[in-house]
C-alpha positions as CSV (number, residue, x, y, z in Angstrom):
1,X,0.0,0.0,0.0
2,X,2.5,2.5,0.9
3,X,4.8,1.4,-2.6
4,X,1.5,2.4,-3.9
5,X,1.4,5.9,-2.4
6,X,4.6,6.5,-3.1
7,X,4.3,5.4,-6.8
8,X,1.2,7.8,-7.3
9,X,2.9,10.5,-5.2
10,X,5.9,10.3,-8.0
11,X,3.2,10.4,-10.8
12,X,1.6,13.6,-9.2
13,X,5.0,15.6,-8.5
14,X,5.8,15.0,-12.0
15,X,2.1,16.3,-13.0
16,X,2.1,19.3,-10.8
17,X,6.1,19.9,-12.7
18,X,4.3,20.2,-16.0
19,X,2.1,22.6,-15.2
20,X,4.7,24.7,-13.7
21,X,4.8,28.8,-15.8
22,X,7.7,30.9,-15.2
23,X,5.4,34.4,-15.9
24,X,6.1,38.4,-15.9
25,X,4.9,39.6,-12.5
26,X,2.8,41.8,-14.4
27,X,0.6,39.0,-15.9
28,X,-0.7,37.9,-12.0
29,X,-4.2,39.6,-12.4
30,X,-4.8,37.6,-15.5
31,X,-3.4,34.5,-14.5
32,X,-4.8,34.6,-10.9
33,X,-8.3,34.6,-12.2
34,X,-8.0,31.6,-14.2
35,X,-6.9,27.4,-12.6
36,X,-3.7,28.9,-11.8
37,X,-1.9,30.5,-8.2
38,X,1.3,31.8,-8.0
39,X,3.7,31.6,-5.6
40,X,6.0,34.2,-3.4
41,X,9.3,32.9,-5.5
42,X,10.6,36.0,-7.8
43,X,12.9,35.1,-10.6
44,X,15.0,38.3,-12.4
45,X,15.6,38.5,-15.6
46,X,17.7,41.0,-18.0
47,X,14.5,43.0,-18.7
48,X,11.9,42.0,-15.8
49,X,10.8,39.8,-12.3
50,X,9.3,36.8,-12.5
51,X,7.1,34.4,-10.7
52,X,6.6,31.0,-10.7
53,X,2.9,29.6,-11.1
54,X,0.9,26.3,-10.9
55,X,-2.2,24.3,-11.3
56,X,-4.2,24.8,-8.4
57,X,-5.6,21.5,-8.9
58,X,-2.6,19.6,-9.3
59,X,-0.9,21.0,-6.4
60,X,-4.2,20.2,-4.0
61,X,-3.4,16.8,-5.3
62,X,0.3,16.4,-4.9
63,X,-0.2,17.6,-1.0
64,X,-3.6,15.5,-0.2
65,X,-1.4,12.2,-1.8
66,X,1.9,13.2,0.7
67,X,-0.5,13.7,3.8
68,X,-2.2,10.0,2.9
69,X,1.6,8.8,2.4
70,X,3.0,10.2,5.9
71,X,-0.4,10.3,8.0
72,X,-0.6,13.0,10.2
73,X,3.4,14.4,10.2
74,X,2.9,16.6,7.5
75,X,0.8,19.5,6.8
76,X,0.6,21.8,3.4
77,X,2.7,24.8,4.8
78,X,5.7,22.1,5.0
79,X,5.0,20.2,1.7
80,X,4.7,23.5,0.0
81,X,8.8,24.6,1.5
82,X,9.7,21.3,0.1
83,X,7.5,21.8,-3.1
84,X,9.1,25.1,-3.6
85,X,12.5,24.3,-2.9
86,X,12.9,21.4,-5.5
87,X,10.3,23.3,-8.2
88,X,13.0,26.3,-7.9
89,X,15.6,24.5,-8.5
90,X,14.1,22.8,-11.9
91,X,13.1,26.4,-13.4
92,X,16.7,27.8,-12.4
93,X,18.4,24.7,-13.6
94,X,16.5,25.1,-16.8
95,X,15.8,21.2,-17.0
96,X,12.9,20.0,-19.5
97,X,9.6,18.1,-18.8
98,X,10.8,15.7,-21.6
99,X,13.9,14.5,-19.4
100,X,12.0,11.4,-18.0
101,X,14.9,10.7,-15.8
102,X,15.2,14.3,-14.6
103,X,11.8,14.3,-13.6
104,X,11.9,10.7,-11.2
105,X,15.4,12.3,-9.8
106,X,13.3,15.8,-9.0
107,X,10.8,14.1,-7.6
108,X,12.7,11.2,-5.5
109,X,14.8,14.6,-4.3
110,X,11.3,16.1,-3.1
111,X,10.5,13.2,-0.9
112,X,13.9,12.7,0.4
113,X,13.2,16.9,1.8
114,X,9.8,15.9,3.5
115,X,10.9,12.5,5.0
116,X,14.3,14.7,6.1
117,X,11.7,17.2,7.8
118,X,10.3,14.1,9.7
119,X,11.3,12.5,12.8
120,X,10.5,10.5,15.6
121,X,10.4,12.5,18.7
122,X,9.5,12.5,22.3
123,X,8.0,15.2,23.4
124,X,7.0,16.5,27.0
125,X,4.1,18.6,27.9
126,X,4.0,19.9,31.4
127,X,0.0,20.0,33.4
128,X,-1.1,21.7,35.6
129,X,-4.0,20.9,38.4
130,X,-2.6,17.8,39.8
131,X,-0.5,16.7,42.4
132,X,1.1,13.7,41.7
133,X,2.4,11.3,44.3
134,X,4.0,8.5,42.9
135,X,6.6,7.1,40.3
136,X,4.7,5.0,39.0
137,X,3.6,6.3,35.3
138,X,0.3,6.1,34.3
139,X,-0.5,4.8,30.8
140,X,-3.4,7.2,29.0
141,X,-4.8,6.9,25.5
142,X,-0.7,6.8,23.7
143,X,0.3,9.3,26.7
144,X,2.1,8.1,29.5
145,X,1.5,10.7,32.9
146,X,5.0,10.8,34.7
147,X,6.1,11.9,37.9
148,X,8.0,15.6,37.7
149,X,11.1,15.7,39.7
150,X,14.5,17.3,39.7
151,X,16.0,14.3,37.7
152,X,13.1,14.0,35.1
153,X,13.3,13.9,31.4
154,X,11.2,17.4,31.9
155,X,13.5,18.7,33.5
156,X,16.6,17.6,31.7
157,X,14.5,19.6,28.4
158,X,14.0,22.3,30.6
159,X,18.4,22.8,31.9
160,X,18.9,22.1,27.9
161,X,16.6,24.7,26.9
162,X,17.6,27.6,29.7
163,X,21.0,27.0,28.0
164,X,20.0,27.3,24.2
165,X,17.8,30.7,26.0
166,X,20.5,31.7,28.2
167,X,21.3,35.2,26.7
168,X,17.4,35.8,26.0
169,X,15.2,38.2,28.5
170,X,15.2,37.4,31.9
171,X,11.9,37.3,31.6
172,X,12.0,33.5,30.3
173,X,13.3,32.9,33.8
174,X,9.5,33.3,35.1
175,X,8.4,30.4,32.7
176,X,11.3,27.7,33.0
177,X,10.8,27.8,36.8
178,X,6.8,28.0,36.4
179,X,7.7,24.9,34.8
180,X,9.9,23.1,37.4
181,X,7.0,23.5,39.7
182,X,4.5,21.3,37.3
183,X,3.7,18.1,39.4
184,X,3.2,16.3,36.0
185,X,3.9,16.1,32.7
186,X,2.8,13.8,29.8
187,X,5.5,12.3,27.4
188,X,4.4,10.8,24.2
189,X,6.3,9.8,21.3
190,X,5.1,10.9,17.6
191,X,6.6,11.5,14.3
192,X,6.4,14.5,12.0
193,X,8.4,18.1,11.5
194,X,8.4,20.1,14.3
195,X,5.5,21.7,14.3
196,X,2.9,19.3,13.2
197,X,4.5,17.3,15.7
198,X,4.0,19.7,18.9
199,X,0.2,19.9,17.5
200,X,-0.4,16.1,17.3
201,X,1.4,15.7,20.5
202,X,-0.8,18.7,22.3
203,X,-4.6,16.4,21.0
204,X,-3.0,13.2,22.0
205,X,-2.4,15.1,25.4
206,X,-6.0,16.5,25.6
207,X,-7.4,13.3,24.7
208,X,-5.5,11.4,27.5
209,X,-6.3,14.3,30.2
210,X,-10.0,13.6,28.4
211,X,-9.7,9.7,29.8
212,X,-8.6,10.8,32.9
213,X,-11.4,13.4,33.4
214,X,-13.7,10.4,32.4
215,X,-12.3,8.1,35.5
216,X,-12.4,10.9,38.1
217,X,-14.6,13.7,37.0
218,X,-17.6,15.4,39.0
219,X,-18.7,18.8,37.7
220,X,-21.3,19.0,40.3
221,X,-18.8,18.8,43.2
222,X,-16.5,21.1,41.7
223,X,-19.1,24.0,42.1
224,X,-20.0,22.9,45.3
225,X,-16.0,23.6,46.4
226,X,-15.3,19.7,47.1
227,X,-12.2,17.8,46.8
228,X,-12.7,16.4,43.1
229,X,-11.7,19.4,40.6
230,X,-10.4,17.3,37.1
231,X,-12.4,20.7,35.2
232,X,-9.0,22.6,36.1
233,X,-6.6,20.0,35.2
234,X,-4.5,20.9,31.4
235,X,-1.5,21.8,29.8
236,X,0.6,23.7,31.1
237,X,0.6,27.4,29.7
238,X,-2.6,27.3,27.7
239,X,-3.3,30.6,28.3
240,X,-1.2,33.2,26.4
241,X,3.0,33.1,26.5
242,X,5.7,35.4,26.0
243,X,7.1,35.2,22.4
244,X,7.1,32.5,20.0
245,X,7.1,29.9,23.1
246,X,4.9,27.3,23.6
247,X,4.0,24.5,26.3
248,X,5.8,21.7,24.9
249,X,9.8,20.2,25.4
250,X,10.3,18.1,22.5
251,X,13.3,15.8,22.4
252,X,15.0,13.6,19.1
253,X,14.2,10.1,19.8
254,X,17.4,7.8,21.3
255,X,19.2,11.0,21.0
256,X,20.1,11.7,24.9
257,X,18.4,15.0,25.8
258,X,21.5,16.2,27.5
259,X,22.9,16.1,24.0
260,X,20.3,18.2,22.5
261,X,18.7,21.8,22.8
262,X,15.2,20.3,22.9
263,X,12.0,22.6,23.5
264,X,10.2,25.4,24.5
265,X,8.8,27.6,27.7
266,X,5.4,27.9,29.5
267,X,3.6,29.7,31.8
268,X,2.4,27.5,34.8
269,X,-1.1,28.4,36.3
270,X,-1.0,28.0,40.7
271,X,-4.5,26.4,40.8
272,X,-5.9,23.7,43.9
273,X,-4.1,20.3,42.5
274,X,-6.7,17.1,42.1
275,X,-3.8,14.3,43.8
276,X,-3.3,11.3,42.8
277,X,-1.2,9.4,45.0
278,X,0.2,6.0,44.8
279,X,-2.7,3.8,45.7
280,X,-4.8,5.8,42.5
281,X,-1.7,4.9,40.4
282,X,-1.9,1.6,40.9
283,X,-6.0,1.0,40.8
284,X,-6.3,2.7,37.3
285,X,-2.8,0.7,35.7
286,X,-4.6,-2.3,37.1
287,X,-8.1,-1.3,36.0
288,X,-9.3,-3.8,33.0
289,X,-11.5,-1.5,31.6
290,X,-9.1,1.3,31.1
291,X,-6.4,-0.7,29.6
292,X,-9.1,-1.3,26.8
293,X,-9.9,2.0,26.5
294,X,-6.4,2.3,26.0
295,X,-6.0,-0.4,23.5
296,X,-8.9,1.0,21.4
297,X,-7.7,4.3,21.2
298,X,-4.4,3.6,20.5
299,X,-5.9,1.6,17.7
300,X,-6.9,4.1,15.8
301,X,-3.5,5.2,15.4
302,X,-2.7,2.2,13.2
303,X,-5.7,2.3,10.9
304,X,-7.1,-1.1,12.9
305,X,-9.7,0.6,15.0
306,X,-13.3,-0.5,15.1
307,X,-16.4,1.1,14.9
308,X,-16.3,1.2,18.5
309,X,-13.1,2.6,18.7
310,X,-14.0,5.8,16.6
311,X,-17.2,6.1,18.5
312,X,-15.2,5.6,22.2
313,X,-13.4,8.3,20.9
314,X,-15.9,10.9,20.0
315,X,-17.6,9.6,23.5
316,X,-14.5,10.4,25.7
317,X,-13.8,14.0,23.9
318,X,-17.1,14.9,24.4
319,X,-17.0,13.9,28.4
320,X,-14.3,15.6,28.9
321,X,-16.1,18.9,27.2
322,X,-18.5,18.3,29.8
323,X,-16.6,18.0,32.6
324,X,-14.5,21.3,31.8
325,X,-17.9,23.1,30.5
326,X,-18.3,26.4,31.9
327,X,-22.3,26.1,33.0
328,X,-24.4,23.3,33.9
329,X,-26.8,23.6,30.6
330,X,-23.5,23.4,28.8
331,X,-22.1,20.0,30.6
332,X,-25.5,18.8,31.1
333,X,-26.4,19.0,27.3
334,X,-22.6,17.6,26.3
335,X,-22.7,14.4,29.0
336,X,-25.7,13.8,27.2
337,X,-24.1,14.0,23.7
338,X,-21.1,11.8,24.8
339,X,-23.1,8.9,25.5
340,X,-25.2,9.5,22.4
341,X,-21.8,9.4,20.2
342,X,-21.3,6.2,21.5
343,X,-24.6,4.1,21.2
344,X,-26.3,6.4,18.7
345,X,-27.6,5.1,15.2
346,X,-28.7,8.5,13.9
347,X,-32.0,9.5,15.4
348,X,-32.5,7.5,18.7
349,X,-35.3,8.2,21.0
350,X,-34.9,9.0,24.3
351,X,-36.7,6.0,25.4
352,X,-34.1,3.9,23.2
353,X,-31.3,5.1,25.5
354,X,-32.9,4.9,28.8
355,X,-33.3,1.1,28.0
356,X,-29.6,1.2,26.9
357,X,-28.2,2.5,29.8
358,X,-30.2,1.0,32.5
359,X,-29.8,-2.2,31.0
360,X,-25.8,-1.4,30.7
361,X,-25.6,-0.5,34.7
362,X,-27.5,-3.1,35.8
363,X,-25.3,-5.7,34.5
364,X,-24.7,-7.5,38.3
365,X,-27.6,-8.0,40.5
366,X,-26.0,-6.0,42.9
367,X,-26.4,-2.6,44.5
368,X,-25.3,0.1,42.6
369,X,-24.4,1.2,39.5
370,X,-21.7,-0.9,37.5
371,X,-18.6,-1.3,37.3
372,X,-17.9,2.5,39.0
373,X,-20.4,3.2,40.8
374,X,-20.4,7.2,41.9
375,X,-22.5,10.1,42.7
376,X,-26.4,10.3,42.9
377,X,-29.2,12.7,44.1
378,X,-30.9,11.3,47.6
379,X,-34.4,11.0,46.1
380,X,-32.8,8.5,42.8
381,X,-30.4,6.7,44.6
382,X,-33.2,6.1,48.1
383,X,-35.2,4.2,45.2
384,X,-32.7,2.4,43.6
385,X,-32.1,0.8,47.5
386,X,-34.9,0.5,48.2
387,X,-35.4,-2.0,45.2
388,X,-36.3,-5.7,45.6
389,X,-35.1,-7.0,42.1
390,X,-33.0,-6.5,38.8
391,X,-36.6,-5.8,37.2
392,X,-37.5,-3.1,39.7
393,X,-34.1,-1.3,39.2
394,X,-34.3,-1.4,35.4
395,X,-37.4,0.0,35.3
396,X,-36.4,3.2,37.9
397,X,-33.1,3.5,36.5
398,X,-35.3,3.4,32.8
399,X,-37.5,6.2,33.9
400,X,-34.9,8.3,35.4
401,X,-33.0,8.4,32.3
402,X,-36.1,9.4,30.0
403,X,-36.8,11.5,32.4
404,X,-33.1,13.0,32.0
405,X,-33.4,13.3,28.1
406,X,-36.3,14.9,28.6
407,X,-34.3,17.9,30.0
408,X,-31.6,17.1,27.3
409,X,-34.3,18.2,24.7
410,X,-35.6,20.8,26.4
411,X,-31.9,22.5,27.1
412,X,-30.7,21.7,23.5
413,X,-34.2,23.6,21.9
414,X,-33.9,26.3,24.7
415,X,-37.4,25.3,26.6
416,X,-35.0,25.6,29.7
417,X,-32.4,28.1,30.9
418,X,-29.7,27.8,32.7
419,X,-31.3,28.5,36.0
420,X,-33.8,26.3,35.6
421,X,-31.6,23.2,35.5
422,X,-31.0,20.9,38.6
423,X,-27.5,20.3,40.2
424,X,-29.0,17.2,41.5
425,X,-30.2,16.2,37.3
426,X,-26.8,17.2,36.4
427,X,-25.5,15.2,39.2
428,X,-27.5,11.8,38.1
429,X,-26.8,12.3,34.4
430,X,-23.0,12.0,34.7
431,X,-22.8,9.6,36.6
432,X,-25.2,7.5,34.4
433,X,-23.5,8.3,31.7
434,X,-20.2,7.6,32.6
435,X,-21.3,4.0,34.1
436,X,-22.9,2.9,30.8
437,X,-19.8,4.1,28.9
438,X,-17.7,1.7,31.2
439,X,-20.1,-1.1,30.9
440,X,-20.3,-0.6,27.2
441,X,-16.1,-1.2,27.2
442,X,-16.0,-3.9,30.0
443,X,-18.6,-5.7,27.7
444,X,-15.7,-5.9,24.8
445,X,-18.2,-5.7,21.4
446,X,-16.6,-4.8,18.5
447,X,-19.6,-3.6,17.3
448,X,-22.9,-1.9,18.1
449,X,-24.5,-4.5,16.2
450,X,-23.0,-7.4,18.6
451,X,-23.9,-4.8,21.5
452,X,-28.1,-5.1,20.4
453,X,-27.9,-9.1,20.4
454,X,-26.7,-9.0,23.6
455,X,-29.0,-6.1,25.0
456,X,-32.2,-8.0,23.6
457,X,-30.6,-11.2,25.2
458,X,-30.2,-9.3,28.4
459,X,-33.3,-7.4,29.3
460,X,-34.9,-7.8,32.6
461,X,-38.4,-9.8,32.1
C-alpha cells in the first residue's frame, strides 16, 4: 500500500512539474483569475521579475497524496517549502519536462526533503491541576502521565533549553521555573516536523487528560468547592505566553536529551491540585476497563480501529467537554451528547437510550451502579435501594433516564435556561452516563451490532 502511495505520489510531483509557468509579474491579475496561483518565488531576468505559477488543482493533489503517504506528520505549509525548494531548483536549472529521468530524480529529491523534515520524537508537555504522588507512570490513550522531579526527562529539556535561551530576556526565567513546579507532565512519542508534531502531541495530550477526566470527574462537586476538581486539570501554559514559546519540550528520539537543545517555555497556572497518590496509580494501571480503552484508542493510530473505537473516541472527547464546561446547561447537554456518540444510530429516542443504559448499569444484581459506581441525588439513589429485584431497578433507572433526556431536549431547543436546571439532574446524568460508557467497554463488542444481540438477550423480564 505505501509502494502504492509513493508510486502515485511520483506520478503527481511530476504532474504538478508540467504545469509549472515561469510568468512576468505583471501578468498575475490575469493568471490569478484563471486554474492557476502563483507563488511568493521571484525570478530576475535581463528585462523584468518573475514568478513562478501552478495548477491549483494539481498542487491540492500532490499535498492530499503526501498527507495520505505520511499520515498525520505533514501538513501543506511544509510540503509546500519542500514543493518550492525542489520546483525552484528545476526552473533555475533550466531542466525539461521531456527529461524522464530528470523528472523521477526531482521528484525522488522532493521526498527525500519531507521524509528529512520528519522524525520520531519524544515530546513533554507539562499539566497543571494535579498533584502527583507517585513514580509509578500512568499509561493514558498513547500518553504516559510521569512523575515531575528534579532528575526528570522534563526537567533535563528544561536545563537544555535555559542553556540554548540563556542570553534571552530574563523574563524567560518566570516560565522555566513555572515549569519546574509542574507536578506532572505527559510524554508521548510521535513522528512529523516540528510543528505538526508539537500539534499532534498537544490532542494526543488533551485526549489522554479527556480519559482521565472520564475516570475521576464530577462537575457538580466542583461548584460545590469539594475535593474532586479534574475541570482545572491541562497543559501547562494554555493561556497566552511570551514570544514564539509554547508549552511543549520536544526531544529527538534515542538521542540523549543532554545532547540536545530540545523545546520550549510555558507559563504555569498555581490552581488547587486534584492528587493522585500511589494507591490511585496503581487501581487505574490495574483497572481492566481502562487498559481497553487504552488499546482501542491507540488503535486508531494504526488504521485497525473499530467502529467502537471511533465512537469511544468521539464519546471520551465529548465527556471531557462536559466535565470542563463552563455552565451546567453546557455540561448537562454535552454528557448527554457523549453517550449518544457512543450508542447512537442517527436519530435514537430518548426511550431507546434509557433502555440502553439502564440495562448497561444493571449488569450484576448487585447494589449500585456498575462497574464505578459514583455520585447520585438522595431521592434517585433512596429508590434504587430500596429495590427488591434487577426488574424493579431497570425500570427506575429506565425512567430516570427518560426523564433525563427529557431535560436534554428541552436544554438543546432552549425550553429551559440555565437557572432552571437541577445540580442534583446534572448530578445523576453523569454519573449514568459515565457507568454505561464503562459497561459498554468492560462488555468488549466490537460492534454496536454485537452490543443489540446481547441487550435483547439481556433485558430484565
Amino acid at each position: 500500500m505505501a509502494n502504492n502511495l509513493r508510486d502515485k505520489v511520483v506520478a503527481a510531483f511530476k504532474g504538478f512539474i508540467r504545469t509549472y509557468k515561469l510568468l512576468p509579474v505583471k501578468e498575475r491579475d490575469l493568471i490569478e483569475e484563471s486554474e492557476y496561483v502563483g507563488t511568493f518565488q521571484l525570478f530576475r531576468s535581463e528585462t523584468e521579475w518573475s514568478r513562478l505559477f501552478y495548477k491549483k488543482r494539481s498542487y491540492r493533489r500532490l499535498i492530499d497524496l503526501v498527507d495520505r503517504l505520511f499520515h498525520g506528520q505533514t501538513d501543506s505549509k511544509f510540503v509546500s517549502r519542500c514543493l518550492e525548494q525542489v520546483a525552484t531548483e528545476w526552473i533555475e536549472q533550466g531542466y525539461s519536462t521531456d527529461d524522464q529521468a530528470r523528472l523521477e530524480q526531482s521528484a525522488a529529491d522532493f521526498l527525500e526533503k519531507v521524509e528529512q523534515g520528519i522524525k520520531d520524537r519524544v515530546l513533554h508537555v507539562p499539566v497543571e491541576g494535579l498533584k502527583f504522588g507517585s513514580r509509578q507512570d500512568l499509561q493514558l490513550a498513547k500518553c504516559q502521565l510521569c512523575h515531575n522531579h528534579p532528575d526528570s526527562e522534563l526537567m533535563k529539556a528544561v536545563r537544555q533549553d535555559r542553556k540554548r535561551f540563556s542570553r534571552e530576556s530574563e523574563e524567560f526565567d518566570e516560565h522555566y521555573s513555572s515549569v519546574e513546579q509542574a507536578p506532572a507532565f505527559f510524554r508521548v512519542s510521535v513522528s512529523g516536523h516540528s510543528g505538526r508534531a508539537t500539534q499532534r502531541s498537544t490532542e494526543e495530550v488533551d485526549l489522554a487528560l479527556n480519559v482521565l477526566r472520564f475516570f475521576l470527574g464530577s462537575f457538580y462537586f466542583d461548584i460545590y468547592r469539594q475535593p474532586s476538581t479534574p475541570r482545572r486539570m491541562g497543559i501547562v501554559g494554555t493561556l497566552p505566553t511570551i514570544g514564539p514559546h509554547s508549552n511543549v519540550f520536544f526531544a529527538q528520539a534515542d538521542v540523549p536529551i543532554e545532547e540536545q537543545f530540545p523545546g520550549m517555555s510555558v507559563q504555569y497556572k498555581h490552581l488547587k491540585l486534584f492528587e493522585l497518590d500511589y494507591r490511585k496509580i496503581e487501581n487505574l494501571n490495574n483497572n481492566s476497563i481502562l487498559i481497553r480503552i487504552n488499546q482501542l484508542l491507540s488503535s486508531l493510530e494504526t488504521g485497525s480501529g473499530t467502529d467502537v473505537a471511533r465512537r469511544l473516541l468521539r464519546t471520551v472527547n465529548w465527556f471531557g467537554k462536559a466535565s470542563t464546561a463552563s455552565s451546567i446547561a453546557e455540561s448537562f447537554l454535552m454528557y448527554a451528547i457523549s453517550v449518544e456518540a457512543l450508542l447512537s444510530e442517527g436519530q435514537t429516542r430518548k426511550e431507546t437510550y434509557a433502555k440502553q443504559i439502564a440495562t448497561l448499569v444493571i449488569r450484576h444484581d448487585s447494589k449500585g451502579l456498575y462497574p464505578f459506581g459514583g455520585y447520585l441525588s438522595s431521592k434517585f439513589n433512596g429508590r434504587l435501594s430500596k429495590a427488591s429485584c434487577k426488574k424493579d431497578r431497570f425500570t427506575i433507572v429506565n425512567d430516570r433516564v427518560v426523564e433525563l433526556f427529557s431535560y436534554r431536549n428541552d436544554v438543546a431547543h432552549g425550553r429551559v435556561l440555565e437557572n432552571e436546571i437541577e445540580p442534583v439532574n446534572l448530578l445523576d446524568l453523569e454519573t449514568l452516563v459515565r457507568n454505561s460508557i464503562l459497561s459498554f467497554v468492560d462488555g468488549g463488542w466490537d460492534t454496536l451490532e454485537q452490543f443489540k444481540v446481547w441487550l435483547n438477550q439481556n433485558l430484565p423480564q
